[in-house]
C-alpha positions as CSV (number, residue, x, y, z in Angstrom):
1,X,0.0,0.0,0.0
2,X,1.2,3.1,-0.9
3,X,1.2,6.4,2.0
4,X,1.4,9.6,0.6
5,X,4.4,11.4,2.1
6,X,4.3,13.8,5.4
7,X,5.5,17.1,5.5
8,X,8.7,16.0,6.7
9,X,9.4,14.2,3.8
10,X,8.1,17.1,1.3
11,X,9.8,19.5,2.9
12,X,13.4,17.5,2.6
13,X,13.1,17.4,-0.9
14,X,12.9,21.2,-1.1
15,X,15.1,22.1,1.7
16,X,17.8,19.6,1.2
17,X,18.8,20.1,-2.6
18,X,18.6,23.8,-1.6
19,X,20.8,24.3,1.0
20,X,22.9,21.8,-1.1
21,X,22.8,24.3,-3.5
22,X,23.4,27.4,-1.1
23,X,26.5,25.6,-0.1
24,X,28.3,25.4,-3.7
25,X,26.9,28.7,-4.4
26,X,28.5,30.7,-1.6
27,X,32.1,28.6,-1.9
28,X,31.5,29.7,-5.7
29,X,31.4,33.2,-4.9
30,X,34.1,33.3,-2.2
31,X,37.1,31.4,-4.1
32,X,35.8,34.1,-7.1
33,X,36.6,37.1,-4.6
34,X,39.4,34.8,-3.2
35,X,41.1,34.4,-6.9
36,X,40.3,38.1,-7.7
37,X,42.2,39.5,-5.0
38,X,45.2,37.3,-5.7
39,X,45.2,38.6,-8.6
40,X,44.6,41.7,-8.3
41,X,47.5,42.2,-5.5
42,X,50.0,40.0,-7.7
43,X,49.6,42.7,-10.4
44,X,49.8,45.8,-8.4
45,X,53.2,44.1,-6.8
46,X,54.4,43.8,-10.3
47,X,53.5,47.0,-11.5
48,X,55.1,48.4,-8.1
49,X,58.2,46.5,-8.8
50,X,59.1,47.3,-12.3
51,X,58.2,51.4,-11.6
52,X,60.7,51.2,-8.6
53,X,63.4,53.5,-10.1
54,X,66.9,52.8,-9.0
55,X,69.1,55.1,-8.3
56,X,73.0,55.5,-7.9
57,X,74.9,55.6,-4.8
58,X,76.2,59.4,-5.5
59,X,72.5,60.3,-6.5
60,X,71.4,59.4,-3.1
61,X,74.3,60.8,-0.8
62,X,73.6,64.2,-3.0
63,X,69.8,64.0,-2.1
64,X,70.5,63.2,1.6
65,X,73.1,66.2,1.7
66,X,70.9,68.2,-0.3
67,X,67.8,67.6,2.7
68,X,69.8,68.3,5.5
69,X,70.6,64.6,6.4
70,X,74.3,64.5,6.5
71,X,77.0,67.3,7.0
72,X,79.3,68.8,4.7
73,X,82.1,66.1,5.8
74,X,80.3,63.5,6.0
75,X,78.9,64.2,2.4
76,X,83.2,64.7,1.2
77,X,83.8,61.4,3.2
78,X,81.1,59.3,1.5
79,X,81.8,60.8,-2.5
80,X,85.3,60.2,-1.8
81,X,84.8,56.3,-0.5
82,X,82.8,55.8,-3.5
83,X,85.3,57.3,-5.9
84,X,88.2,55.2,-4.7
85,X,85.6,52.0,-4.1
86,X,87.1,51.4,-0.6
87,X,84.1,50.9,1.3
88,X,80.7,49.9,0.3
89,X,77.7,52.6,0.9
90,X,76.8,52.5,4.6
91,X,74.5,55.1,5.9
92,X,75.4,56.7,9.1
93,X,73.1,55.4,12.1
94,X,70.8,58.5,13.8
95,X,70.3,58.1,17.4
């Protein structure tokens, strides 16, 4: 004899293959916004890293002279090192 199904069973059917549903929906949408970022951030790094200019080692003790960073001598003593390649760039430590 067949029973016609309750309301328990009826509702399953509907409830069941929705939340299903609801589930690969909203993993859907968050490895989207997931993969988006990640891309989006790997391509601003890139563009950041390719517009970083580089700049010479006299360029920058004539810019830090130039603001007020170092003195006079200490300006002579670093163009001097450079030109005679006895010691690598070090910048003086501020306390």
């Amino acid at each position: 004899m067949y029973e016609e199904p309750g309301i328990l069973e009826q509702v399953m059917w509907v409830v069941l293959p929705a939340s299903v549903m609801g589930v690969f929906i909203g993993l859907s949408v968050f490895a989207g916004m997931y993969f988006g970022v990640s891309i989006a951030l790997k391509r601003w790094a890139a563009r950041a890293y390719e517009s970083s200019e580089t700049r010479s080692a006299p360029e920058i003790i004539r810019e830090r002279y130039a603001r007020g960073e170092i003195s006079r001598r200490e300006y002579e003593q670093l163009r001097e090192d450079l030109e005679a390649g006895s010691q690598p760039l070090t910048q003086p430590r501020r306390a």
